[in-house]
C-alpha positions as CSV (number, residue, x, y, z in Angstrom):
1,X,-9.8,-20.5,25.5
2,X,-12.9,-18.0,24.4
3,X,-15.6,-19.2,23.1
4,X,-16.4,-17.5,19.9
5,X,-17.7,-14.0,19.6
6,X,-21.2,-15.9,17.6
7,X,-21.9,-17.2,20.4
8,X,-21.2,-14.5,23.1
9,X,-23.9,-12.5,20.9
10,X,-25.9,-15.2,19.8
11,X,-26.7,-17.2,23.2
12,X,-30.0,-16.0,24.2
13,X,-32.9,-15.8,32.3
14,X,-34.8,-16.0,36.1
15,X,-33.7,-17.6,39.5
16,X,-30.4,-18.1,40.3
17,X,-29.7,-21.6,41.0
18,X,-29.4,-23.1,44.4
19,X,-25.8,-24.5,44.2
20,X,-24.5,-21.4,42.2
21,X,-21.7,-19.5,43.5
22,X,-22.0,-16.3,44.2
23,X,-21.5,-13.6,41.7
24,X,-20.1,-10.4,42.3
25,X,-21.7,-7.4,43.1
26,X,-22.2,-4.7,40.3
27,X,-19.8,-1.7,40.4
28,X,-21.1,1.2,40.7
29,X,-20.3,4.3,39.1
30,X,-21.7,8.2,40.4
31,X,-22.0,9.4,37.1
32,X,-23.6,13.3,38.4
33,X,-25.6,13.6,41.1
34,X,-28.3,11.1,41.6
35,X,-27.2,9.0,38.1
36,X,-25.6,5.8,38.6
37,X,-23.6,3.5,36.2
38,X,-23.4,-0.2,37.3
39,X,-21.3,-2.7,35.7
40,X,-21.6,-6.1,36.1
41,X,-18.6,-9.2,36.0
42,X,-18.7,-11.1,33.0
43,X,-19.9,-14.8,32.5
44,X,-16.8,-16.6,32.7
45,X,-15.5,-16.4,29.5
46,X,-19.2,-16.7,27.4
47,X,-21.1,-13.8,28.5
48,X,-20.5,-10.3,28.8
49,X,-23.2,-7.9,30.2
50,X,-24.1,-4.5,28.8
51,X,-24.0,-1.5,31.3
52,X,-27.0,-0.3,33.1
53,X,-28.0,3.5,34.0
54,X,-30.1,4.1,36.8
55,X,-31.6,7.9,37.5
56,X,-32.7,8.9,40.4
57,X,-35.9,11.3,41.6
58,X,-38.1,12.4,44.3
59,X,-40.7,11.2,41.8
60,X,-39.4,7.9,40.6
61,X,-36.8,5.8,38.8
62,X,-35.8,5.5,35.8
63,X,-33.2,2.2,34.5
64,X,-31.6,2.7,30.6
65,X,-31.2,-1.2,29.9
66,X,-31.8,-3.8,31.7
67,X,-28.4,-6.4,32.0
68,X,-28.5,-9.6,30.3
69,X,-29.6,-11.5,33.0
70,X,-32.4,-11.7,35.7
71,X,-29.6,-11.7,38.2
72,X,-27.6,-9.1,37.3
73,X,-31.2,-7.6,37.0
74,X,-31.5,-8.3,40.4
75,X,-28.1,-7.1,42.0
76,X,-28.9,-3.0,39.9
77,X,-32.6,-3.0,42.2
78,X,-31.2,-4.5,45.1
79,X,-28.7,-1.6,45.2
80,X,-31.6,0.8,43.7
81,X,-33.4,0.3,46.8
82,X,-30.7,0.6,49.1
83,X,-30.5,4.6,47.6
84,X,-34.1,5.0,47.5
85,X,-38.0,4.1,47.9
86,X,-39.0,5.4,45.2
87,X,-40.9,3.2,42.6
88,X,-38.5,2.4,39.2
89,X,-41.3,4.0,36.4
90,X,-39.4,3.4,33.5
91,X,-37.0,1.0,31.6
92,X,-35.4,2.5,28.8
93,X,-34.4,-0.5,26.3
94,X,-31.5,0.8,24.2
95,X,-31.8,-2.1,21.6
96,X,-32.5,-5.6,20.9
97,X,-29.1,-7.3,22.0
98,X,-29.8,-9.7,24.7
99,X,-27.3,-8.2,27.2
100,X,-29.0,-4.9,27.2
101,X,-32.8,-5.7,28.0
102,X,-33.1,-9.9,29.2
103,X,-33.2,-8.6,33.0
104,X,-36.5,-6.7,32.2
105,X,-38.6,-9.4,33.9
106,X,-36.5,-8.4,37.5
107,X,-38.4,-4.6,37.3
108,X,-41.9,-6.0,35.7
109,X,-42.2,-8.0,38.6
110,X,-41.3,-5.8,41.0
111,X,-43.2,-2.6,39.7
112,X,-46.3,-4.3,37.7
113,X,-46.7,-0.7,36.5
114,X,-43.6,0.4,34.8
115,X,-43.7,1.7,31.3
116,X,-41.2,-0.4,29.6
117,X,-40.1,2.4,26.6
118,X,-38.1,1.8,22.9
119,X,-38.1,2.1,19.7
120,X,-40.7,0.7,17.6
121,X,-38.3,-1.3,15.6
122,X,-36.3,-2.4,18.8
123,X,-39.9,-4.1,20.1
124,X,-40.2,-5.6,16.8
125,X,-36.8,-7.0,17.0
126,X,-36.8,-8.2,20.4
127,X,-40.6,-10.1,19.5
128,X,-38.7,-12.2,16.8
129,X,-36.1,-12.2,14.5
130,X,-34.2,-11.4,17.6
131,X,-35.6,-14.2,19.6
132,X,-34.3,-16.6,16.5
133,X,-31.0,-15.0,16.1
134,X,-30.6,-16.0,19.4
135,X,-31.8,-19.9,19.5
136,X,-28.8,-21.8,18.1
137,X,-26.6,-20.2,21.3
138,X,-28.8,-21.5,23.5
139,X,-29.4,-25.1,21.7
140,X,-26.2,-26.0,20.4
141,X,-23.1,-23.8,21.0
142,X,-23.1,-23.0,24.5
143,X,-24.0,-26.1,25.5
144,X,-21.3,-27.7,23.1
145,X,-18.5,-25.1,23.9
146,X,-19.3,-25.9,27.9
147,X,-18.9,-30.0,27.2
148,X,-15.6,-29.4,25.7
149,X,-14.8,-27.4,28.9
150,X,-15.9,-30.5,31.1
151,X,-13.8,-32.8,28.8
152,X,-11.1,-31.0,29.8
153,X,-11.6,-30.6,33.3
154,X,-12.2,-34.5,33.3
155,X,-8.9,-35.4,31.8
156,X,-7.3,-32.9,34.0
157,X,-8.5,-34.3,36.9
158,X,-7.5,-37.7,35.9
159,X,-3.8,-36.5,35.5
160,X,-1.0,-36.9,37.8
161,X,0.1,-34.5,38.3
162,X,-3.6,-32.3,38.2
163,X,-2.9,-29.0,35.5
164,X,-2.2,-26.2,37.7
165,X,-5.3,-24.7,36.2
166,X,-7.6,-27.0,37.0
167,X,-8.9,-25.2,39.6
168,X,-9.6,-22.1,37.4
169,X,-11.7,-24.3,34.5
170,X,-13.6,-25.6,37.4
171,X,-14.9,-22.5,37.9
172,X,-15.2,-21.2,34.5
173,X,-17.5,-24.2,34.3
174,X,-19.7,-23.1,37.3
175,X,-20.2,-19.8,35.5
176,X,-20.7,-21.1,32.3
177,X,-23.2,-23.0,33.2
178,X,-24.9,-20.3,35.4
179,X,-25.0,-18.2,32.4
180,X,-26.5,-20.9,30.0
181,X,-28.8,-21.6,32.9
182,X,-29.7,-17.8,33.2
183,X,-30.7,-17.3,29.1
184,X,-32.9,-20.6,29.0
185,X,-34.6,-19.6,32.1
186,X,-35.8,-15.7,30.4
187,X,-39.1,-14.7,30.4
188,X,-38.5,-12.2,27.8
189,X,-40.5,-9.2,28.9
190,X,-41.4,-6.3,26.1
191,X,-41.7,-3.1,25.7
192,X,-45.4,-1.4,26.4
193,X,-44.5,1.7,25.0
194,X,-42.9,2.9,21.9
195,X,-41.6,5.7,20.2
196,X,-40.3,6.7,16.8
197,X,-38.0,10.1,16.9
198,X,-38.1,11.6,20.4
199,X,-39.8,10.6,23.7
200,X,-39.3,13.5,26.4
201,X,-39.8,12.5,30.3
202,X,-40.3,14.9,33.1
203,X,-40.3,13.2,36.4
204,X,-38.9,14.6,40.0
205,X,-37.6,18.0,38.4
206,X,-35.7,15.6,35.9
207,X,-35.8,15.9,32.2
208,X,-34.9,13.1,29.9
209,X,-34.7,12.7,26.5
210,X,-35.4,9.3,25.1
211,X,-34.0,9.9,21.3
212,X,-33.6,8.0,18.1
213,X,-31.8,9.4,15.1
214,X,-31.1,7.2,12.3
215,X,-30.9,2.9,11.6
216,X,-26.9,2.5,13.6
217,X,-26.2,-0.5,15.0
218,X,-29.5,-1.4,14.8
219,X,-32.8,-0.4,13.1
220,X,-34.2,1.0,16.1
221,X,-31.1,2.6,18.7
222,X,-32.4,4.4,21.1
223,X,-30.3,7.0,23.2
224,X,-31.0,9.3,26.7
225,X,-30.0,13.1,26.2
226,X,-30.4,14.9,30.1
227,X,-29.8,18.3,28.8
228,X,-29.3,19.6,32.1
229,X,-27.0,17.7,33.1
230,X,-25.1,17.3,30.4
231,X,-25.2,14.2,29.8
232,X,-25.3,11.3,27.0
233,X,-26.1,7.4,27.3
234,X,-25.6,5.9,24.6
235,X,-26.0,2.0,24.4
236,X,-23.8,0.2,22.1
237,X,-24.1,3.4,19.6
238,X,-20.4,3.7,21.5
239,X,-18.7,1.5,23.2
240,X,-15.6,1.8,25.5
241,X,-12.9,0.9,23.7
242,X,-14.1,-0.8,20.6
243,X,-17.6,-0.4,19.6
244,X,-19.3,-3.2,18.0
245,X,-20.3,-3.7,14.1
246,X,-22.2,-6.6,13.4
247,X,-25.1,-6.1,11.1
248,X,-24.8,-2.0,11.5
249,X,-25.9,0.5,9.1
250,X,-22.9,2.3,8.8
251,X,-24.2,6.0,7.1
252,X,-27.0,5.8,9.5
253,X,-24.3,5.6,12.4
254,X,-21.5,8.1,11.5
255,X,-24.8,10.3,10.7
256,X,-26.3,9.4,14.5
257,X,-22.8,9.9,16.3
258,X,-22.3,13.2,14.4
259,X,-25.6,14.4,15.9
260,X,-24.8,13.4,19.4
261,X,-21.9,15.0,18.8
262,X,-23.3,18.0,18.4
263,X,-25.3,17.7,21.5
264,X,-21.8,19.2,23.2
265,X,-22.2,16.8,25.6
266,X,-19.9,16.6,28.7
267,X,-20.3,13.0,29.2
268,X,-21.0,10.4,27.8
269,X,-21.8,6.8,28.8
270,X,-21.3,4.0,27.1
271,X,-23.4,0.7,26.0
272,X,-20.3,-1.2,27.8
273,X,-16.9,0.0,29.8
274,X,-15.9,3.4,31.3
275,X,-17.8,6.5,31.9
276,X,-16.3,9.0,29.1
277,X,-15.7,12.7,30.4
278,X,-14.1,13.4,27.0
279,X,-15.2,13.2,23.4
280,X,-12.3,11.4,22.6
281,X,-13.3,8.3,21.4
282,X,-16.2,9.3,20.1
283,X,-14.4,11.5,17.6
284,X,-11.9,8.6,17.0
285,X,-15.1,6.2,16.2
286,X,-16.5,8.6,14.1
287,X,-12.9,9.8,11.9
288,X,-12.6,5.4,11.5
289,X,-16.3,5.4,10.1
290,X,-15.7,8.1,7.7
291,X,-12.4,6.6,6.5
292,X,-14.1,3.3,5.9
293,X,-17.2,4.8,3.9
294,X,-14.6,7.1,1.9
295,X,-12.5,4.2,1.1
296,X,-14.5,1.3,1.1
297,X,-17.1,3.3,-1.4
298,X,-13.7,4.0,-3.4
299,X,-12.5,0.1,-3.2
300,X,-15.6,-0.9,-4.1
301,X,-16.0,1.5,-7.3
302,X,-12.3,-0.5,-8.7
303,X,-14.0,-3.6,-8.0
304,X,-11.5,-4.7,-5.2
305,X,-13.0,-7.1,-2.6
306,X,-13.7,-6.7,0.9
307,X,-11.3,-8.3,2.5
308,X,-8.1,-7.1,0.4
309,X,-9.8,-3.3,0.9
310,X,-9.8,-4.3,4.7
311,X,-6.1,-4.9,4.5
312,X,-5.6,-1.8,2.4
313,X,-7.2,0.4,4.8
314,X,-5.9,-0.7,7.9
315,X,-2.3,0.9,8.0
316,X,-4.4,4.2,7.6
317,X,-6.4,4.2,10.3
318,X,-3.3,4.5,12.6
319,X,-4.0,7.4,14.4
320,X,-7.8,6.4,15.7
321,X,-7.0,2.9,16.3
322,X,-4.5,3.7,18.5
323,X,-6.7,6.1,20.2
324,X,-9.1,3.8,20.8
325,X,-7.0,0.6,21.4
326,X,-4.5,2.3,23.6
327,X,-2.0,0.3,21.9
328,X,-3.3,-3.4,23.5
329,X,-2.9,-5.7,21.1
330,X,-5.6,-7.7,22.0
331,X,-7.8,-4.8,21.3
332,X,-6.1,-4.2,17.9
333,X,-7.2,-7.5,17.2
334,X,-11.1,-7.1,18.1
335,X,-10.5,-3.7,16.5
336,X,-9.5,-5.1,13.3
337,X,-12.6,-7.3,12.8
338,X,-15.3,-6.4,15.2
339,X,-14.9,-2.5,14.5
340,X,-13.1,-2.7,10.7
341,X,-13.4,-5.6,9.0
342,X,-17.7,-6.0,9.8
343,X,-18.4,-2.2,9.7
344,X,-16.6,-2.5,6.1
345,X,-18.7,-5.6,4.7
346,X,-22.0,-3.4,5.5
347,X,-20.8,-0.6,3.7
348,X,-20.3,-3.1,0.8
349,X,-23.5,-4.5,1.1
350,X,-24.9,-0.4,1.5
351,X,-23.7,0.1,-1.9
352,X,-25.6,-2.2,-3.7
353,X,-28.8,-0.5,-2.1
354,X,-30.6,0.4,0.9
355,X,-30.5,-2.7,4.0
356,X,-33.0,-4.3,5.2
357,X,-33.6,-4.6,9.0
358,X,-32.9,-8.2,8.7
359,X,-29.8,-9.3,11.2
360,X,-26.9,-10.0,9.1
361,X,-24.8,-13.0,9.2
362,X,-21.3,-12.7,10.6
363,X,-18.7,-12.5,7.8
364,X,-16.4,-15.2,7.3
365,X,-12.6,-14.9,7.3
């Protein structure tokens, strides 16, 4: 049982609790020489945490998002400091998501100095609307969806014979909890410095472009270009496999991920899953966006409604999807709404004028 995808984004961090169990250790990824992806385990099945980039210098650190939690905050600067002594100087935040900046507080309290760096948008967001957005997770459906889960591990318990997987929502429990435990403990922690376009850093011989191109997935996405290296970090602006549409502006972010593309980079890092070494899924992403402001602009112009253009679109968008999903159907699924079905209600809603930078509701089914 998952809970739904609502709440996965929805549920809004600091100590980790005494009788917690422990959580895995990030996995970490040498992306070039002296730039690290870590990845951290999901939240049972209720949390899923966004990747985080550390780059290293002789003159400092710099983190591109922060986790979703303080303690998966934690474990990325616990392994930061096992590879160096240098001071973390910046935090990039990529964009107002939870999972990508609610470990901030971990780095503010350890370097009172850093420059906490995004998009003036994204520090609007994250001071508010995002704050809301996130409320009802943490006051009613996590704490709802985790009681059902105890119901069941109640009556299991009381059965004879015990369901053999008794043992497993016992623990899905634990780390349920942990994770609802994480969010209402937060101390949301903002950013002190902003850009609008283009932010460059120079720092231990590195150069790093902090860069925003257009409103994407959200009205302030900020990205890191290292030209020398090579190398793009992208925050949910891709995603490995299936990127993630809710509330997007989808001219805005075929126009951004045309413009990374023409960075030439060779890799790319995305907001969640595998390093890419390949622009292969970013040209999938970006050949699905097209289709769907072609043919959703088309749909919309002979009055058909979303959801029958959704189905009419589908059986062309063979070639990408199966690109991108690899042929899972699991991921066909989350492909077919998260990617498809949301990315084509905004361009509905583009075509009846310009969006606002309000959060859009999820659409119903």
């Amino acid at each position: 049982m998952r809970i739904a995808a609502h709440v996965l984004l929805a549920v809004s961090l600091s100590a980790i609790p005494a009788h917690a169990a422990p959580r895995p250790a990030p996995t970490k990824v040498e992306v070039a020489a002296g730039i690290y992806l870590f990845r951290t385990a999901s939240y049972g099945d209720v949390g899923l945490d966004g990747n985080s980039v550390v780059v290293l210098s002789s003159d400092g650190v710099l983190v591109f998002d922060a986790n979703g939690t303080p303690a998966a905050a934690a474990a990325v600067l616990a392994e930061i400091r096992k590879m160096t002594d240098q001071p973390v100087r910046f935090i990039v935040n990529s964009h107002w998501h939870w999972d990508h900046w609610y470990g901030t507080e971990v780095y503010r309290a350890a370097f009172p100095a850093v420059q906490i760096i995004a998009h003036e948008a994204t520090r609007e967001m994250m001071m508010g609307p995002a704050l809301a957005f996130n409320q009802p997770g943490l006051d009613t459906q996590l704490p709802a969806y985790i009681a059902s889960l105890e119901t069941s591990v109640t009556a299991g318990a009381s059965a004879l014979p015990p369901p053999p997987d008794l043992g497993r929502l016992r623990q899905l429990v634990e780390d349920d909890r942990f994770f609802l435990e994480q969010k209402r403990a937060v101390r949301h922690t903002f950013p002190n410095v902003t850009f609008t376009d283009k932010l460059t850093l120079h720092f231990g011989g590195r150069e790093v472009q902090v860069l925003h191109y257009d409103r994407a997935v959200t009205p302030g996405d900020a990205f890191l270009y290292l030209p020398e290296e090579r190398i793009v970090v992208t925050g949910d602006l891709l995603v490995n496999p299936v990127s993630f549409a809710l509330s997007c502006y989808p001219t805005g972010w075929l126009r951004t991920l045309e413009r990374i593309d023409a960075l030439d980079a060779a890799v790319i890092v995305p907001g969640h899953g595998d390093v890419r070494r390949d622009r292969e899924l970013l040209h999938a992403t970006m050949t699905v966006f097209r289709e769907l402001l072609r043919q959703g602009k088309e749909a919309k112009r002979k009055g058909i409604e979303v959801d029958r253009a959704r189905e009419a679109v589908l059986p062309s968008l063979g070639a990408p999807m199966m690109t991108i999903t690899r042929g899972d159907p699991a991921l066909r699924e989350t492909f077919s709404i998260q990617l498809v079905d949301w990315y084509l209600h905004r361009v509905y809603e583009e075509l009846d004028g310009p969006l606002s930078n309000e959060i859009a509701a999820i659409p119903k089914r």
